[in-house]
N, C-alpha and C positions, 0 to 999 in steps of 0.2 A: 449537543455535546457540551454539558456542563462544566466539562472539567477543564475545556479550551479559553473561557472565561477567564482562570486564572493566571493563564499566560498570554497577554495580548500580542507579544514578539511571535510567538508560533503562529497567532490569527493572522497577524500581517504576511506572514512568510508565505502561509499556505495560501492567504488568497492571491498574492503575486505569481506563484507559481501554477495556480487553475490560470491568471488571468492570459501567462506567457502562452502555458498551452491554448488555452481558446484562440488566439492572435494565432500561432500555429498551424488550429485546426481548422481554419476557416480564411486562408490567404487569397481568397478569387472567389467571386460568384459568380463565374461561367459557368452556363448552364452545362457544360460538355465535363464537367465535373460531378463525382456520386457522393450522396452524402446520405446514414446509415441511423438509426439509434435504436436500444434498446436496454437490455438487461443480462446478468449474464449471472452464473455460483460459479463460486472456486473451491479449490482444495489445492492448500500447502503442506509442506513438511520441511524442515529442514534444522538449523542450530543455531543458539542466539550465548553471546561471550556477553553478560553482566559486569557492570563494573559500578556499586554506589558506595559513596561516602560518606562517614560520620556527619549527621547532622551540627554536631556542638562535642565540645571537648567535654561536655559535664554527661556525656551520653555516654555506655559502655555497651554494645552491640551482642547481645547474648546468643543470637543466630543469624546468619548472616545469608542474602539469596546465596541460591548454585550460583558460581562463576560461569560455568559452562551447564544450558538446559536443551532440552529437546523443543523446536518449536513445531507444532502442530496446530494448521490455522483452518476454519472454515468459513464461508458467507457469500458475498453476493454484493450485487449493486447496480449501477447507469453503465453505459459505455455509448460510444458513437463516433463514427471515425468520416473520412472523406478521401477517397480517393482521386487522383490527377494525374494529367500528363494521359489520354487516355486507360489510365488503371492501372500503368507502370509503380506508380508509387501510391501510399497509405500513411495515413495520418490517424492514430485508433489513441482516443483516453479512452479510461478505467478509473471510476469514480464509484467505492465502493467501502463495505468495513467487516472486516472481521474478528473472531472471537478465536483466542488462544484457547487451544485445548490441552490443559497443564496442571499435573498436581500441585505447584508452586505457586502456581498464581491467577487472580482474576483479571484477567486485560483483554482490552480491547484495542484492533488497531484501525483506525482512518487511512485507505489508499489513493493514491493519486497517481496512475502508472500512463504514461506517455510515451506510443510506438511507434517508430520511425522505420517502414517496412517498405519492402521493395517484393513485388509480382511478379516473379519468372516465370507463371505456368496461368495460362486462364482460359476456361471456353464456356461456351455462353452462360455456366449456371453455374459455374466454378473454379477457384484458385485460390491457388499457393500464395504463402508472404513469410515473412522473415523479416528479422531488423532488431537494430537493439532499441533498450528503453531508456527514460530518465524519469525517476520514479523519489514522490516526496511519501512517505508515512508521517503519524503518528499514532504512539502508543501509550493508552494511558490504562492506570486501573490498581489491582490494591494485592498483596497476598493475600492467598486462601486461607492461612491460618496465622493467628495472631501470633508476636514473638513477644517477649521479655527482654524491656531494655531498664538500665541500672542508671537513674540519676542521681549525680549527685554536684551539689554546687557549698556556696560557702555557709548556707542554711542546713542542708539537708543531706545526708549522705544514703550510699544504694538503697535509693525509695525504687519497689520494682515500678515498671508500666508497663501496661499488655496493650498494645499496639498492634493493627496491622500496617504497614509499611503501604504508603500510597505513589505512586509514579506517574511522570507523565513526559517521553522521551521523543524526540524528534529526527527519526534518519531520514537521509538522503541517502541515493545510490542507481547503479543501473541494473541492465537484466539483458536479456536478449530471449525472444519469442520466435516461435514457428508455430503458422495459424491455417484452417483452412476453414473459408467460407464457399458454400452451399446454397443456393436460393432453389430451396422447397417449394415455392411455391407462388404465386405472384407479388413479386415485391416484398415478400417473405424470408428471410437466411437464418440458416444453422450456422454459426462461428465456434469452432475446434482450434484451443490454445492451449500450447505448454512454452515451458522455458524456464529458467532460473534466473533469481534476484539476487544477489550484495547488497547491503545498508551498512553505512554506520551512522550514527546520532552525530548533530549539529549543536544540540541542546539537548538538557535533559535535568530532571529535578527527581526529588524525591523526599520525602516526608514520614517521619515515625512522632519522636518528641518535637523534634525540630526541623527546620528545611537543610537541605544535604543535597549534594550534586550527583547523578546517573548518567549510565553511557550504556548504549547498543550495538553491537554490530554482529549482523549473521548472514545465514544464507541457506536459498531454500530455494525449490525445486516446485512447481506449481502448475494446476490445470484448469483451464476454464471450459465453460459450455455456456456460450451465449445465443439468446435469440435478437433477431435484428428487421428493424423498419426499412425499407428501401425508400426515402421520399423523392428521389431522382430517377431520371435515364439512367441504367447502366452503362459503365464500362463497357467497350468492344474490345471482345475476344480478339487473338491474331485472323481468326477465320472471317470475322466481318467486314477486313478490309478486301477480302479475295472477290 
């Protein structure tokens, strides 16, 4: 990811935040613990509030993003989680990126979603979870079509420039998930997720003639379909203590 190079503040933050959740996802190496990996596609929908600012007072902004756009997300990635406590509780990241589907703009987002779920239903090949998330993005990438902005300083007065407007935006935020996994097959799962996310940006930049400040915040509605490794004993069902 090229564009994370420019900002080394976001490199720091995001790897702190993988490093909390891995400390997280891996609190015990008792064997009486399950632990999962694999891969998983998603599909989002939902609405993102824009907010960037003039790069320089000698800029004059000829078209300015939607305020308010439609976000429509797809892709894919890692996931691996661990469950404890015999299988009572779930520990699940989501390490993964997707592509905004948008006439406005080209972007990409980095996710890093962190679930904290609790198992009220399980029997030998299957169960419920639930729980909310703590979840780091980022979002970078440029509009689809170039705008016209109007410089002028104490040399040169409105010289146009065709610019596409580049971004690179940092939310944080939660979510809350309801998921069911499946073991198809031997040490084999099917993982079934939906739920909704909130973000708003922490950071955020933005670039045409000059460097200028952005902000994020929205909310969206999302499904997963993951496949999963089982490299442990499972979890016991309530029926395996009878």
């Amino acid at each position: 990811m090229r564009v994370l190079r420019t900002y080394p503040s976001a490199i720091r933050f995001i790897s702190a935040f993988i490093a909390v959740g891995c400390v997280l996802l891996y609190p015990s190496h008792s064997p009486a613990n399950t632990y999962c990996a694999g891969a998983y596609v998603s599909f989002e929908a939902g609405g993102y509030n824009w907010n960037v600012s003039r790069s320089s007072n000698y800029v004059l902004v000829m078209r300015n993003p939607p305020s308010l756009s439609t976000a429509v997300m797809a892709g894919g990635g890692l996931m691996w989680s661990g469950e404890f406590l015999d299988g009572q509780f779930m520990l699940r990241q989501n390490l993964g990126l997707e592509a905004f589907i948008a006439k406005q703009f080209d972007m990409t987002r980095f996710s890093l979603v962190n679930t904290f779920a609790y198992v009220p239903y399980r029997t030998k090949d299957f169960f419920v979870w639930f729980g909310p998330q703590l979840n780091l993005f980022y979002i970078w990438g440029k509009d689809s079509a170039s705008s016209m902005f109007l410089y002028s300083d104490f040399i040169s007065t409105s010289v146009p420039v065709y610019r596409k407007r580049r971004y690179g935006i940092l939310p944080i935020g939660t979510g809350l998930a309801l998921g069911v996994d499946y073991e198809v097959y031997q040490n084999l799962r099917l993982s079934f997720e939906g739920g909704f996310h909130l973000s708003t940006s922490v950071y955020g930049t933005s670039r045409e003639v000059g460097d200028g400040k952005a902000s994020a915040t929205g909310y969206e509605g999302y499904v997963n379909l993951g496949v999963l490794y089982r490299f442990t004993e499972k979890s016991r069902s309530a029926g395996d203590d009878e």
